[in-house]
C-alpha positions in Angstrom: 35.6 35.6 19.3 32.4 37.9 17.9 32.6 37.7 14.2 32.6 41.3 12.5 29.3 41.1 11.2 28.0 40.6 14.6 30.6 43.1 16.0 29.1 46.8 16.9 31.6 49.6 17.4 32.7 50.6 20.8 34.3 54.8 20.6 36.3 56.6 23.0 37.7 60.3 22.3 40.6 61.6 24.2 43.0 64.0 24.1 41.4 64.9 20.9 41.7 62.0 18.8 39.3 59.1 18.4 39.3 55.4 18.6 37.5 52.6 17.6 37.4 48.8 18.1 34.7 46.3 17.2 33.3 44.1 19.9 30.8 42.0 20.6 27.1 44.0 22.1 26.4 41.6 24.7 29.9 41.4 26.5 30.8 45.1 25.9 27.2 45.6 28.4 28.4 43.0 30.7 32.0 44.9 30.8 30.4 48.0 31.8 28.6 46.5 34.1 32.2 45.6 35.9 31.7 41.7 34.9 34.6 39.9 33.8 34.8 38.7 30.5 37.2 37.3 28.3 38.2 39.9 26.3 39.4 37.3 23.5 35.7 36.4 23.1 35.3 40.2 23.2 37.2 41.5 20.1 36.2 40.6 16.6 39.9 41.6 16.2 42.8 42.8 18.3 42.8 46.5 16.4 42.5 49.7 17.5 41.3 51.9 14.7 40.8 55.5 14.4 38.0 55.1 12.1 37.1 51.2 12.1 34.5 51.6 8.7 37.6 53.3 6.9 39.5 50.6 8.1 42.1 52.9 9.5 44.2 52.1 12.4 45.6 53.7 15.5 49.3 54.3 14.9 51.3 52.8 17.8 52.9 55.7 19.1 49.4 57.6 19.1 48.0 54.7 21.8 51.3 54.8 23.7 50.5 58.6 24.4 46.8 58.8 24.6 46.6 54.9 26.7 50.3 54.5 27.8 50.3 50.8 26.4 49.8 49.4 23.3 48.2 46.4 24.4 44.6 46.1 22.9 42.7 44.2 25.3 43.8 46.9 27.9 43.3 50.1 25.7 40.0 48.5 24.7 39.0 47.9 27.8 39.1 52.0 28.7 37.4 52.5 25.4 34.3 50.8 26.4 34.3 51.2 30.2 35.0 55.5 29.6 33.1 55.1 25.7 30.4 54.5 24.4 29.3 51.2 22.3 27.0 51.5 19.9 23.9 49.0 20.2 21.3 48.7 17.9 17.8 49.2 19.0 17.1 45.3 19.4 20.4 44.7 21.4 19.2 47.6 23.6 15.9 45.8 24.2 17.7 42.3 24.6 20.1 43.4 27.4 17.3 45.4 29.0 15.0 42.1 29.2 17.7 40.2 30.4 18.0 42.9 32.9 14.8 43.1 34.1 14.6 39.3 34.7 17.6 39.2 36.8 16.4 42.3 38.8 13.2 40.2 39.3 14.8 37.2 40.3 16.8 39.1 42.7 13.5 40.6 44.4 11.6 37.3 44.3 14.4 36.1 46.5 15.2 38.8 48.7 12.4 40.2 49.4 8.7 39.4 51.3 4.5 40.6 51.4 5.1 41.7 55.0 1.0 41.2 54.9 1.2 37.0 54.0 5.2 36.9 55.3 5.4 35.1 51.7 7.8 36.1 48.6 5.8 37.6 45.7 5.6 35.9 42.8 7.2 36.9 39.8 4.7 38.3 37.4 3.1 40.1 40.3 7.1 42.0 40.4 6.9 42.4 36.5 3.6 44.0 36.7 4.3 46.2 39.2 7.6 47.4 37.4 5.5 48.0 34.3 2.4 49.6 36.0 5.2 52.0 37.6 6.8 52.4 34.6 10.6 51.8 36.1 13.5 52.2 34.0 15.9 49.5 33.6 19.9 50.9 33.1 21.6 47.9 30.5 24.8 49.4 31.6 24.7 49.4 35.8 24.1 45.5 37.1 21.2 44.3 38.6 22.2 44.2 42.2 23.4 48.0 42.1 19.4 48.9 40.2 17.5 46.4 43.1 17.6 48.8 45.8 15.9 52.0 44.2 13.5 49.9 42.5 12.2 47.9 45.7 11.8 51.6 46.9 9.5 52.5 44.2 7.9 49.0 43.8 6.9 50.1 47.7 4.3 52.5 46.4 2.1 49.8 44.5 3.3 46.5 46.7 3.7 45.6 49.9 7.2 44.7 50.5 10.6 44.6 52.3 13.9 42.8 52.2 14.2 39.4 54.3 16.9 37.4 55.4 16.6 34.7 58.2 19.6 32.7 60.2 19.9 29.2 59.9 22.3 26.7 61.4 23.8 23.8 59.5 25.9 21.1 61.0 28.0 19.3 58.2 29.4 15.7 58.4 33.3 15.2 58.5 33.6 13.3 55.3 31.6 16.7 53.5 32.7 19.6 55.4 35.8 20.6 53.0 33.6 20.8 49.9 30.6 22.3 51.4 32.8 25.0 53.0 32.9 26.4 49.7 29.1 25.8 48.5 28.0 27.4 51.5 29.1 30.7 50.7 26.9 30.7 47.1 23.6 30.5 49.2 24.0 33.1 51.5 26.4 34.9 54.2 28.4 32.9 56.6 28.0 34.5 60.1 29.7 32.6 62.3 31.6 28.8 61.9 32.8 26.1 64.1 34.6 23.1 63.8 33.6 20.6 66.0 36.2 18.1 67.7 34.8 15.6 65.5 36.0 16.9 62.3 32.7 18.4 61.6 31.1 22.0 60.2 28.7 24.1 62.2 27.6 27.0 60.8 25.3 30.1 61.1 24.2 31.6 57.5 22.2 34.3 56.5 19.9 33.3 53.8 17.6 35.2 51.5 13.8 34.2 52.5 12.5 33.4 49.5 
């Protein structure tokens, strides 16, 4: 659980009235982004306030008519995916860098110089992002920005996405648990098993 000096405040108004509950900056983002998190480590305390600095809480029957629960971890989880949390200028910048390094990563991986059939490197992505100036959204993920970005990063760089097929035959004694694995490195076009107790499969992996 966020303590409350590290909470920030996270406000929704509806139906007229406002509400309040203080959370922790980093998760709220995540949240927003459609992540689960455990709203637990969320709250710096299970209260829904009308004005959290007065210390003033919701009255139950107000959050039953505005919410139709009173259950805080729901109600506060409307209030910061409709509301708006308020981050401090060096949380802003900390989720945007994190941002932007995961939206590289993302690139480096999935994409290729269709000139040297090679990934770029990531400081050649990071310097093209800055030369162009792109802005990074804290609150939409890093998959759902990658698209439009690789579009602009196409006026400065060569590049495009690139995924190749690869077969893979597993042993018997190792097909049940790399089943599972597989499915983290890319996407499993077709599978087989074998008479032998064995795993063939076709996946579609990121080039880089």
């Amino acid at each position: 659980m966020v303590s409350l000096e590290e909470a920030v405040i996270a406000r929704l108004t509806a139906h007229g009235e406002k509400f309040e509950i203080l959370v922790d900056p980093y998760l709220a983002a995540k949240l927003k982004e459609g992540l689960n998190v455990d709203m637990d480590e969320l709250l710096a305390i299970d209260v829904v306030f009308k004005d959290a600095n007065k210390g003033e809480k919701a009255p139950e029957e107000l959050l039953m008519k505005v919410f139709g629960t009173t259950d805080v971890k729901e109600i506060a989880k409307k209030i910061i995916l409709k509301g708006h949390v308020q981050l401090t200028a060096k949380q802003r910048e900390e989720i945007r860098e994190q941002k932007k390094k995961q939206i590289i990563t993302i690139i480096c991986k999935n994409t290729i110089n269709p000139q040297t059939d090679t990934p770029h490197p990531p400081h050649r992505i990071e310097k093209a992002l800055e030369e162009l100036k792109i802005n990074i959204d804290i609150y939409k993920s890093a998959e759902e920005q990658v698209p439009e970005i690789i579009k602009k990063l196409k006026r400065v760089l060569p590049i495009k996405f690139e995924k190749r097929d690869i077969a893979v035959k597993i042993p018997p004694e190792f097909a049940g648990k790399a089943y599972n694995v597989l499915h983290h490195f890319g996407s499993v076009k077709q599978e087989e098993w074998a008479n032998d107790g064995s795993l063939i499969v076709l996946i579609e992996i990121p080039s880089g």
